[in-house]
N, CA, C and O atoms as CSV, one atom per row, in Angstrom:
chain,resi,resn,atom,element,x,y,z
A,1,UNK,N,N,-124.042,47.353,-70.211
A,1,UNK,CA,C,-124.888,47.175,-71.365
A,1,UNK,C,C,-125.061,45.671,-71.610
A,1,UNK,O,O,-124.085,44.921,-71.629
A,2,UNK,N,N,-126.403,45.209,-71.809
A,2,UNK,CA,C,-126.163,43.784,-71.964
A,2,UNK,C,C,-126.142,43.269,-73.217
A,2,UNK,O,O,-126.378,44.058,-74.132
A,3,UNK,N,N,-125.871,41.896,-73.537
A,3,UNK,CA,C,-125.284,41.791,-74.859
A,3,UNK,C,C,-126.611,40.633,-75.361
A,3,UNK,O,O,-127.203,39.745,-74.748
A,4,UNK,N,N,-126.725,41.271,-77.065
A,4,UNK,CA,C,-127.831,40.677,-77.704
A,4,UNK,C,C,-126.888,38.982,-78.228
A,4,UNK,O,O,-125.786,38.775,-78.738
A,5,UNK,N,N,-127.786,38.262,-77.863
A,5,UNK,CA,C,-127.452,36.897,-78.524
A,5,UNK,C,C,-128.143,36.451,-79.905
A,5,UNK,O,O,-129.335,36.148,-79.967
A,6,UNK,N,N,-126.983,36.439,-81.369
A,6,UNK,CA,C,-127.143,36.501,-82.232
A,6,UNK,C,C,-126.723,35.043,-83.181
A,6,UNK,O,O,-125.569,34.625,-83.090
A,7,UNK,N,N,-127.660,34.367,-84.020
A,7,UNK,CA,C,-126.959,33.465,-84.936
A,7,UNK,C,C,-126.355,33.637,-86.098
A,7,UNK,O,O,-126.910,34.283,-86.988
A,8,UNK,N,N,-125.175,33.105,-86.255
A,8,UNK,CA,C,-124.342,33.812,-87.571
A,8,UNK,C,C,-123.849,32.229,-87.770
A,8,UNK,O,O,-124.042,31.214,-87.101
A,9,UNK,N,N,-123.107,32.501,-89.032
A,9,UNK,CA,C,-122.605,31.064,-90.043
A,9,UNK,C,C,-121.423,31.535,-89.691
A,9,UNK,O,O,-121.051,32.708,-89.721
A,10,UNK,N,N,-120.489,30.030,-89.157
A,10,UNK,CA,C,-119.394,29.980,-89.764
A,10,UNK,C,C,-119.244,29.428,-90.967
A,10,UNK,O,O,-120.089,29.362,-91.860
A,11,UNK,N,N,-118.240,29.067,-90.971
A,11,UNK,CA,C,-117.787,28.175,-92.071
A,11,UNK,C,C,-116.646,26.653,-91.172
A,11,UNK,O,O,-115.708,26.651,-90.375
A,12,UNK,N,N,-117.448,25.577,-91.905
A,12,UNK,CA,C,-117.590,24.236,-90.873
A,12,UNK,C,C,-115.768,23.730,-90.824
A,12,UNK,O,O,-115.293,22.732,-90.282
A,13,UNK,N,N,-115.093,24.760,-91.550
A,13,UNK,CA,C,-114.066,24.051,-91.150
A,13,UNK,C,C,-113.085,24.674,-90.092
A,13,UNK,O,O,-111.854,24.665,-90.083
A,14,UNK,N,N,-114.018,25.240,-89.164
A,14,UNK,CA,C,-113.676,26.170,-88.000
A,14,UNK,C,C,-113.973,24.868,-87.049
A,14,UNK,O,O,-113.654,25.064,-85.876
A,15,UNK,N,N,-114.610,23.374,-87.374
A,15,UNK,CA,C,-115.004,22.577,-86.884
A,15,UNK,C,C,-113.978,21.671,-87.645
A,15,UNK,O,O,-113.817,20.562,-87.134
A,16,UNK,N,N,-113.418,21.882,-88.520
A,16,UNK,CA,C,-112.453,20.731,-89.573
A,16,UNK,C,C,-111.498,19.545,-88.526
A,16,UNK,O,O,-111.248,19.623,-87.324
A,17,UNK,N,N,-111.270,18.903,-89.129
A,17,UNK,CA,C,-110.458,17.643,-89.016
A,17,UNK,C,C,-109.486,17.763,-90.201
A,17,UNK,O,O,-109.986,17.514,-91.297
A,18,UNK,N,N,-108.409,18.043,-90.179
A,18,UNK,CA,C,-107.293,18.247,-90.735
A,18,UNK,C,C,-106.281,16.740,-90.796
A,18,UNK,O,O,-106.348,15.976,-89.833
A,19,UNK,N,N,-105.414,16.418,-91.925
A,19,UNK,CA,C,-104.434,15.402,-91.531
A,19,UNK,C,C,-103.275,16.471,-92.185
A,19,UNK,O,O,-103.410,17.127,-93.218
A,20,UNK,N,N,-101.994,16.445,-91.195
A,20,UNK,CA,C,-100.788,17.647,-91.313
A,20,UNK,C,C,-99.690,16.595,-91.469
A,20,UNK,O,O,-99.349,15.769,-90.623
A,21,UNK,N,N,-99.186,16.774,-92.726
A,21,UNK,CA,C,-97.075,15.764,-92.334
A,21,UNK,C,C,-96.611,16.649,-91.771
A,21,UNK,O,O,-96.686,17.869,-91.919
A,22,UNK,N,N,-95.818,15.650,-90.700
A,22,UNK,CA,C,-94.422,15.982,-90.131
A,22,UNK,C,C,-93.613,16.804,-91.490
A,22,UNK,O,O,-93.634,16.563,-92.697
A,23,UNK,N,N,-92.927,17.845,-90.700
A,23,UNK,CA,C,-91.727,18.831,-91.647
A,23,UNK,C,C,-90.723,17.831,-91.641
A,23,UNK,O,O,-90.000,17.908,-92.634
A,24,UNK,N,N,-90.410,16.834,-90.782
A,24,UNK,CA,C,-89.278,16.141,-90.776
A,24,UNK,C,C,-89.219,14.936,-90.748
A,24,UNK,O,O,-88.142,14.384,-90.974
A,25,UNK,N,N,-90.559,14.084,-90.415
A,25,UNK,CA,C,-90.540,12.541,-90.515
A,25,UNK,C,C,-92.142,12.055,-91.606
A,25,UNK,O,O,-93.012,12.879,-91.889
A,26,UNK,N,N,-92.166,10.846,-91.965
A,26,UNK,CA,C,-93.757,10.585,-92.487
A,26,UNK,C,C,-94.431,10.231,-91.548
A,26,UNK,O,O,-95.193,9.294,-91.789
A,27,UNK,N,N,-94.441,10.695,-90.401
A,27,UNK,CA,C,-95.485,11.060,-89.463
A,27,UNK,C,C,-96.583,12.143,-90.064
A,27,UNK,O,O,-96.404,13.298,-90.449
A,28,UNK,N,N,-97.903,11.266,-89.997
A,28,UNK,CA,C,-99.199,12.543,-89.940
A,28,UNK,C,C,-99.940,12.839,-89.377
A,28,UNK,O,O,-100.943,12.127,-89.322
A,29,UNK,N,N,-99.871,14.133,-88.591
A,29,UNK,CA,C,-100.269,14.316,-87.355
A,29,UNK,C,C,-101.969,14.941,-87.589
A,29,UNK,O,O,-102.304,15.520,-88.622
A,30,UNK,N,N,-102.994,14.665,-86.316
A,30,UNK,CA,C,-104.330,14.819,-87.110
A,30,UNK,C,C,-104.622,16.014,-85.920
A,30,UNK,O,O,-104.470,15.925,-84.701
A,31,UNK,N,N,-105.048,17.042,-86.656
A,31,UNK,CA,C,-105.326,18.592,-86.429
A,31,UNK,C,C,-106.289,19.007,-86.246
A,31,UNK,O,O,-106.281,20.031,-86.930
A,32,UNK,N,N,-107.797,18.907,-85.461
A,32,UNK,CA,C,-108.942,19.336,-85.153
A,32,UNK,C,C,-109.322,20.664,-84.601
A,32,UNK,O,O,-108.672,21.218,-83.715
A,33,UNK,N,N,-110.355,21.141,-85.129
A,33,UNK,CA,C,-110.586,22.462,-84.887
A,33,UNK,C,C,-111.867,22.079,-83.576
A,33,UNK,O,O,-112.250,20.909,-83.560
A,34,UNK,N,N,-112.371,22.875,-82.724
A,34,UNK,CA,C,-113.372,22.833,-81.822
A,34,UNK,C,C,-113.795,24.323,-81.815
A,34,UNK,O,O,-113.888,24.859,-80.711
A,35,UNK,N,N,-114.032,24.972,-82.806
A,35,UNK,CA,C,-114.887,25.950,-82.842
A,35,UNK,C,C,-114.057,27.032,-81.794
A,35,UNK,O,O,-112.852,27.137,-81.564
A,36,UNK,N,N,-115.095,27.696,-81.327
A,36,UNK,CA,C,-114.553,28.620,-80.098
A,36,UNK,C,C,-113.716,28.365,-79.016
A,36,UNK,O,O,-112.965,29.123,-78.403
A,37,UNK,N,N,-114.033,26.831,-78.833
A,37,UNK,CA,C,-113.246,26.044,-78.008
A,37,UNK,C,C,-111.884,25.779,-77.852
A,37,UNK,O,O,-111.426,25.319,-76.806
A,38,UNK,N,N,-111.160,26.067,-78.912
A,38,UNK,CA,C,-109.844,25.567,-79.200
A,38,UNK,C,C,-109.404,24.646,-80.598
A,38,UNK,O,O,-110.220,24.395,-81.486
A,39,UNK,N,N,-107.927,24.180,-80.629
A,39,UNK,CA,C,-107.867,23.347,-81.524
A,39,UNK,C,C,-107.040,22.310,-81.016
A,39,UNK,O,O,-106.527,22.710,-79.970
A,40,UNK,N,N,-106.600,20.876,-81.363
A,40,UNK,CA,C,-105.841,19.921,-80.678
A,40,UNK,C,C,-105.031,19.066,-81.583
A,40,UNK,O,O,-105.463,19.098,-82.735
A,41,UNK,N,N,-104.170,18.442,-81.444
A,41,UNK,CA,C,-102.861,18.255,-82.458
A,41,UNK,C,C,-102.718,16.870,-81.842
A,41,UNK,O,O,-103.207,16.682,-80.728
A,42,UNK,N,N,-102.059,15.841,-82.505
A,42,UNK,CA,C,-101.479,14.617,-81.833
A,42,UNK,C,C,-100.984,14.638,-81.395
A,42,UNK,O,O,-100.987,14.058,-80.308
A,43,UNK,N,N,-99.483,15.812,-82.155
A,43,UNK,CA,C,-97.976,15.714,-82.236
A,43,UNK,C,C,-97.969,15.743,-80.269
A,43,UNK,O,O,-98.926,15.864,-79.504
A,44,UNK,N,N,-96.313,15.560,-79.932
A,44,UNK,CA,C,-96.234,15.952,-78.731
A,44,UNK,C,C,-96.191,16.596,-78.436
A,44,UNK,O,O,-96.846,16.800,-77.413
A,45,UNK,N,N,-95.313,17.718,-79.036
A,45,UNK,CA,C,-95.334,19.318,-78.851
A,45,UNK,C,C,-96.808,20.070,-78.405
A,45,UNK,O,O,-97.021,20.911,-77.532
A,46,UNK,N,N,-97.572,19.521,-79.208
A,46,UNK,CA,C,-99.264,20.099,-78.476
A,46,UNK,C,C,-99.412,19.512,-76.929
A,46,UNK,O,O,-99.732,20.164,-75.935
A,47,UNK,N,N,-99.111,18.179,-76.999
A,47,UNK,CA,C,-99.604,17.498,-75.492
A,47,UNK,C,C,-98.666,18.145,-74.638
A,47,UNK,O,O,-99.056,18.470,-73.517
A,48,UNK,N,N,-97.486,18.389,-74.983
A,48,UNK,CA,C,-96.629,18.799,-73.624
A,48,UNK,C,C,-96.588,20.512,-73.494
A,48,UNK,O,O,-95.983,21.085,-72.588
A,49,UNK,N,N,-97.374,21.235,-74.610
A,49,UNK,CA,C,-97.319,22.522,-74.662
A,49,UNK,C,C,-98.123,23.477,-73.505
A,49,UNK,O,O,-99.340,23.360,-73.647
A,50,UNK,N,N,-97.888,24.047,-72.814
A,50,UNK,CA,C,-98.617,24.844,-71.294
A,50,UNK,C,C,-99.861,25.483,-72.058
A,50,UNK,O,O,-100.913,25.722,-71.466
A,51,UNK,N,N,-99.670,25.742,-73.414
A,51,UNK,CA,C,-100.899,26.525,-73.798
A,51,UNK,C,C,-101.095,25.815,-74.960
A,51,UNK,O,O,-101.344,26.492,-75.958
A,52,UNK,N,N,-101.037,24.438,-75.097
A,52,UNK,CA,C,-101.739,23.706,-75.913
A,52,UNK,C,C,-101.637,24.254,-77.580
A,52,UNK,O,O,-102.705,24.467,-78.154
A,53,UNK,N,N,-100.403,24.460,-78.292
A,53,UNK,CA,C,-100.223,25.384,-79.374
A,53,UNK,C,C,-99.083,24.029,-79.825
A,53,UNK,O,O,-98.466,23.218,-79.135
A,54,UNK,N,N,-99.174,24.268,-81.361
A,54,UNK,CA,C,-97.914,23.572,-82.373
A,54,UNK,C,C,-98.480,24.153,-83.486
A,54,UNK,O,O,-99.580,24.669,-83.681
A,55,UNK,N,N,-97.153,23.899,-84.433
A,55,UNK,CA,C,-96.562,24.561,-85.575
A,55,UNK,C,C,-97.839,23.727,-86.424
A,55,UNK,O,O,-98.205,24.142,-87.524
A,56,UNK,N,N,-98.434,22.571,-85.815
A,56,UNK,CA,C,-99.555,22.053,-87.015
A,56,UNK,C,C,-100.648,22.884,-87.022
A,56,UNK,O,O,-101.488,23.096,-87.897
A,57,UNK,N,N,-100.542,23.217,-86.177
A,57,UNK,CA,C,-102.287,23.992,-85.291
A,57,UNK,C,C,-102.426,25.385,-86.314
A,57,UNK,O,O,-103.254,25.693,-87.171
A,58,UNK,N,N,-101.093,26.117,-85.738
A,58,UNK,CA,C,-100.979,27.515,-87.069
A,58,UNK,C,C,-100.857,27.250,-88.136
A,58,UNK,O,O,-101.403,27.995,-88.950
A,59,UNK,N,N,-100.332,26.441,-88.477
A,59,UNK,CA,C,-100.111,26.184,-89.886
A,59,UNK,C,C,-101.055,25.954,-90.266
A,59,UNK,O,O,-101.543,26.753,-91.066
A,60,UNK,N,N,-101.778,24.795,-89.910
A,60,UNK,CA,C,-103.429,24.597,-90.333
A,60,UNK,C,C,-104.516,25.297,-90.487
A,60,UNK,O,O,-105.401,25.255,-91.342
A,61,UNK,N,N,-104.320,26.085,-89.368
A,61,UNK,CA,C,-105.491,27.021,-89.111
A,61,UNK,C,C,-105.206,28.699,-90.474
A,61,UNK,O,O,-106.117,29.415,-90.891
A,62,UNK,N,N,-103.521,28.851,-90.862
A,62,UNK,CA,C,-103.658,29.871,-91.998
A,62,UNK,C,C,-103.849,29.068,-93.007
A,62,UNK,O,O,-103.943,29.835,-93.966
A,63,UNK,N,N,-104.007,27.599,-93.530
A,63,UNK,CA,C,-104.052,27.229,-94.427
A,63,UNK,C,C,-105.716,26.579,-94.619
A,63,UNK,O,O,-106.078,25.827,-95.524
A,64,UNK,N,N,-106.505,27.077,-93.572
A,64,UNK,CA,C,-108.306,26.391,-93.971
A,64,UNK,C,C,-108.701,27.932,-93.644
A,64,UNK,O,O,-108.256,29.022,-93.285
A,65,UNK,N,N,-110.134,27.055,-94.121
A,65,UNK,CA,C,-110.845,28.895,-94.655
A,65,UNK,C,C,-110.842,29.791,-93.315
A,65,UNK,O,O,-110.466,30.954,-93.168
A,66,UNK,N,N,-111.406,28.840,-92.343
A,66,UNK,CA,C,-111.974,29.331,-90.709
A,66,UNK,C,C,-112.974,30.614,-90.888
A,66,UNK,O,O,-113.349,31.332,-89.961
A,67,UNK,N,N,-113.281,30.738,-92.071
A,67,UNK,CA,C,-114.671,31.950,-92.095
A,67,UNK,C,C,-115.051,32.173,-90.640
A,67,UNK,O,O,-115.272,31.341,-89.760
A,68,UNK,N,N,-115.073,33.445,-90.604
A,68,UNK,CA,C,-116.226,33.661,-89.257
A,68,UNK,C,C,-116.730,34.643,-89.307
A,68,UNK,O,O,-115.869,35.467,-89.615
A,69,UNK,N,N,-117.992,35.265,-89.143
A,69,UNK,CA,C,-118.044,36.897,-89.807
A,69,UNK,C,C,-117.960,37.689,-88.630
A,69,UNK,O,O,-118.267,38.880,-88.685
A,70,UNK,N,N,-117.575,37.159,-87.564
A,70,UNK,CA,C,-116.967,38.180,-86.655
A,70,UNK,C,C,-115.567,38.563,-86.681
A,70,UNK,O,O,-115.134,39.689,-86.436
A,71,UNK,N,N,-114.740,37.299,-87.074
A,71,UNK,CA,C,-113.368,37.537,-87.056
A,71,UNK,C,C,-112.535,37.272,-88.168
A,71,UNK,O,O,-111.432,37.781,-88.365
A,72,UNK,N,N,-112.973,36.653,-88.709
A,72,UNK,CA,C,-112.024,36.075,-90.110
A,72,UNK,C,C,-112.426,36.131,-91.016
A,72,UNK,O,O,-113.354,35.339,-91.175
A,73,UNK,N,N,-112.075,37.057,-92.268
A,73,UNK,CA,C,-113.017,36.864,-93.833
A,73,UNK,C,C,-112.703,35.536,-94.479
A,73,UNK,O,O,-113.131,35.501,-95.633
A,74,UNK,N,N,-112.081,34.417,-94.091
A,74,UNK,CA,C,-111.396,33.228,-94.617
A,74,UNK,C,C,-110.124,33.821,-95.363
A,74,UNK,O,O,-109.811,34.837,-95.983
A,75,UNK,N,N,-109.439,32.336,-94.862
A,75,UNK,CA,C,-108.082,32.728,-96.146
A,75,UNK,C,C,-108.459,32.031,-97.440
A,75,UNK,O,O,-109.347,31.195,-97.606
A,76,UNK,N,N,-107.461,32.627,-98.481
A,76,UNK,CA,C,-107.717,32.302,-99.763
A,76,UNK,C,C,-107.245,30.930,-100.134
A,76,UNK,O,O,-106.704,30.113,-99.389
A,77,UNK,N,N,-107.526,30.812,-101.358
A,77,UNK,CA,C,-107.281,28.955,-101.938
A,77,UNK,C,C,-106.894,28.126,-100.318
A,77,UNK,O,O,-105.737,27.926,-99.948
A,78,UNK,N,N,-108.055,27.753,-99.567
A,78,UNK,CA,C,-108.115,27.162,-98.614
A,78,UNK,C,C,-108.442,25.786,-98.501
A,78,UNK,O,O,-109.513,25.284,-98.841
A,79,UNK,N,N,-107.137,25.005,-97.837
A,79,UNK,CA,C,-107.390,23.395,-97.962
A,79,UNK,C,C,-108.661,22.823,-97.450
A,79,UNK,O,O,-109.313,23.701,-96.884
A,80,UNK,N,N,-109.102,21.948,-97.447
A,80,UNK,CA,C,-110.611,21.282,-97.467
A,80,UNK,C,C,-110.262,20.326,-96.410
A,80,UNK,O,O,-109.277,19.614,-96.604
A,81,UNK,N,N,-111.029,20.188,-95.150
A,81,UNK,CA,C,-110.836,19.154,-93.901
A,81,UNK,C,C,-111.367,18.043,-94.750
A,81,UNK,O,O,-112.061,17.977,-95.764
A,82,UNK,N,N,-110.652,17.017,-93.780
A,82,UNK,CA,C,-111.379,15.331,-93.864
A,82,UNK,C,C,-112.536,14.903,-93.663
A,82,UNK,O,O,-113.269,13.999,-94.064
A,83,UNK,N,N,-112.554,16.226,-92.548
A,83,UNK,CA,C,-113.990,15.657,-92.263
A,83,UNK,C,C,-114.385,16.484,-91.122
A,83,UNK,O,O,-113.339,16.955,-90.673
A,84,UNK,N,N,-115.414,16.902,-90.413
A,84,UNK,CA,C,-115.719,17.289,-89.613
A,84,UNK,C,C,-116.092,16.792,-87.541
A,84,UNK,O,O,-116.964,16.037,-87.110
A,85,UNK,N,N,-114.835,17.737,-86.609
A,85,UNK,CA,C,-115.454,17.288,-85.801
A,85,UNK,C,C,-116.610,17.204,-85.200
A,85,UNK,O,O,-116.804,16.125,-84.640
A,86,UNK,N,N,-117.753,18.273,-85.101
A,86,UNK,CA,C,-119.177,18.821,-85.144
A,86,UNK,C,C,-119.906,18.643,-86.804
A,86,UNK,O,O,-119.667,19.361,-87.775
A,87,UNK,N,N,-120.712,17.621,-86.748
A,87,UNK,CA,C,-121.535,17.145,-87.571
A,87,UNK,C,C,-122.545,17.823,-87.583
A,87,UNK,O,O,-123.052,18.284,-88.606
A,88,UNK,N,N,-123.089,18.011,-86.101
A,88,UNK,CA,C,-124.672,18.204,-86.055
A,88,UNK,C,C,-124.903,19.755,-86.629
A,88,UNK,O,O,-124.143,20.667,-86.305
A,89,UNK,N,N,-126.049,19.947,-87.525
A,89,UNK,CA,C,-125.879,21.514,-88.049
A,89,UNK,C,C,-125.159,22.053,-89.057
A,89,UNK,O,O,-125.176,23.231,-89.412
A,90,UNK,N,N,-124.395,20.984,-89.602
A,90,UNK,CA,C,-123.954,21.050,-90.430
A,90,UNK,C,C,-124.722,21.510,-92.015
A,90,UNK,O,O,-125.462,20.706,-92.582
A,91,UNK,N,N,-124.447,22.800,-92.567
A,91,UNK,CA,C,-125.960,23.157,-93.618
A,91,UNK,C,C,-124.870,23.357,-95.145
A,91,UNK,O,O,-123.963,24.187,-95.207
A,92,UNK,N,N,-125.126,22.685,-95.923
A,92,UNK,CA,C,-124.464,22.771,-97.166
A,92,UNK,C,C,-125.726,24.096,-98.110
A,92,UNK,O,O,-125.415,25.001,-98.884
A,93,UNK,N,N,-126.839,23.761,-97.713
A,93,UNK,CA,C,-127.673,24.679,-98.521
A,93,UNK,C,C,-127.227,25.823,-98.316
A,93,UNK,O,O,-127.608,26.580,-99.209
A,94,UNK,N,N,-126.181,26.649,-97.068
A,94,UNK,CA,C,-126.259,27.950,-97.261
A,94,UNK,C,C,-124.634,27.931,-97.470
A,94,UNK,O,O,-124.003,27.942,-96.413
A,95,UNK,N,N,-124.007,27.908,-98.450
A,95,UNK,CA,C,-122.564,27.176,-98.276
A,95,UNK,C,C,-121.367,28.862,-98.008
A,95,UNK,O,O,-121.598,29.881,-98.659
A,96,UNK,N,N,-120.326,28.794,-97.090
A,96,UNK,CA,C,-119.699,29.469,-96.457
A,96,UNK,C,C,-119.074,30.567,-97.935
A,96,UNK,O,O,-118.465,30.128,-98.911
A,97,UNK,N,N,-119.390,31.781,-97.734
A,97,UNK,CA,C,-119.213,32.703,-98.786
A,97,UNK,C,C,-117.581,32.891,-99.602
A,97,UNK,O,O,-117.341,33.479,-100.656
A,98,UNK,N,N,-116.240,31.863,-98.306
A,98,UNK,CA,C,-115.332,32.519,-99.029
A,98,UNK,C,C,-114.855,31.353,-99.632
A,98,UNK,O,O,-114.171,31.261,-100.651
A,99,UNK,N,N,-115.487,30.043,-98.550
A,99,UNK,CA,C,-114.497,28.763,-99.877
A,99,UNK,C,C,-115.337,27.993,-100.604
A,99,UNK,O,O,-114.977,27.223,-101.496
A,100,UNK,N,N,-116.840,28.246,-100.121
A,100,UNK,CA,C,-117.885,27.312,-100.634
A,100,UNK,C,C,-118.190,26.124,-100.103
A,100,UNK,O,O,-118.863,25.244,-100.640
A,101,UNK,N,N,-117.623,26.098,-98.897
A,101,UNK,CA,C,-118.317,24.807,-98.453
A,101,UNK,C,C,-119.399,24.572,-97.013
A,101,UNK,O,O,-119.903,25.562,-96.482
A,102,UNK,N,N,-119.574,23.653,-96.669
A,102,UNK,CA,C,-120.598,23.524,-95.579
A,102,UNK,C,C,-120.271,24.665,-94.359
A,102,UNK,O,O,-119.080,24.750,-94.058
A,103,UNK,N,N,-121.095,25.434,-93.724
A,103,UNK,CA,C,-121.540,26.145,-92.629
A,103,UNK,C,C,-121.993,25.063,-91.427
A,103,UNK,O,O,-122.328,23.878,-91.421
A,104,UNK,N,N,-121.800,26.240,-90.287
A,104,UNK,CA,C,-122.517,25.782,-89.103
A,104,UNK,C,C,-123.055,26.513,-88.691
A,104,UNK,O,O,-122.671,27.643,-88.993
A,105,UNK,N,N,-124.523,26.402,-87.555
A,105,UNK,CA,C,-125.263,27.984,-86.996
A,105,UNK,C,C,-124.498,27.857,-85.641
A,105,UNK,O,O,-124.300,26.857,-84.952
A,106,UNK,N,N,-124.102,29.230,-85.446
A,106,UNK,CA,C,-123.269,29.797,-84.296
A,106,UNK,C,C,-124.002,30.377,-83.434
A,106,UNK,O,O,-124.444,31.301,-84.115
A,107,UNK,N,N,-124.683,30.559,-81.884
A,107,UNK,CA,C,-124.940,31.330,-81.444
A,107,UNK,C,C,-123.904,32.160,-80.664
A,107,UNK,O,O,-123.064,31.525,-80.026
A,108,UNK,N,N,-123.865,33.525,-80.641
A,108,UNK,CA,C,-123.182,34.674,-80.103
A,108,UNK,C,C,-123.133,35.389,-79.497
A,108,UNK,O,O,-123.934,36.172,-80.008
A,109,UNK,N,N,-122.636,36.024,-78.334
A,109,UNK,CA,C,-123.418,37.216,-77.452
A,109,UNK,C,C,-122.454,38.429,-78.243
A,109,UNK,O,O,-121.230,38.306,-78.288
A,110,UNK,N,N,-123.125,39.540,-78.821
A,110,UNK,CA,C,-122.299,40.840,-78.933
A,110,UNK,C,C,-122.756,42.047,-78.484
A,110,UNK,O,O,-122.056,43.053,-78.599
């Protein structure tokens, strides 16, 4: 069956730029989302990790909205990125239904 390619909104902080403290030093490690792509961490634990994962990455990722209306209804009282790694497309006029802030257009195959 072949699959229809569809545009849907995330919510842009599925694209976020996060800053995370260290649990144990004032180190602040900076936490980027890449959409479908993945996410990437400073700390070392991400660089030396086989599957590219740290405790900032989860932590971050249950603590921002990450709306997606395929997979995630957002989490609740959700922290607000610094800033965004994907700028372009960025649409505040249609703002993300669960935290209120800027969207991105997604294309999809389902």
């Amino acid at each position: 069956m072949p699959a229809d390619i569809v545009t849907m909104r995330d919510c842009a902080s599925n694209y976020g730029i996060f800053d995370v403290k260290s649990d144990s030093t004032d180190e602040v490690y900076i936490v980027t989302f890449d959409g479908e792509a993945g996410a990437h961490c400073t700390c070392k634990a991400w660089l030396y990790s086989a599957d590219n994962d740290c405790k900032h990455v989860n932590r971050t990722y249950l603590k921002a909205c990450m709306y997606n209306p395929q997979y995630c209804d957002g989490h609740e009282n959700p922290i607000k990125p610094r800033g965004f790694a994907y700028t372009q497309g960025l649409d505040s006029n249609e703002p993300c239904p669960n935290c209120g802030g800027p969207t991105v257009l997604v294309r999809r195959a389902v």
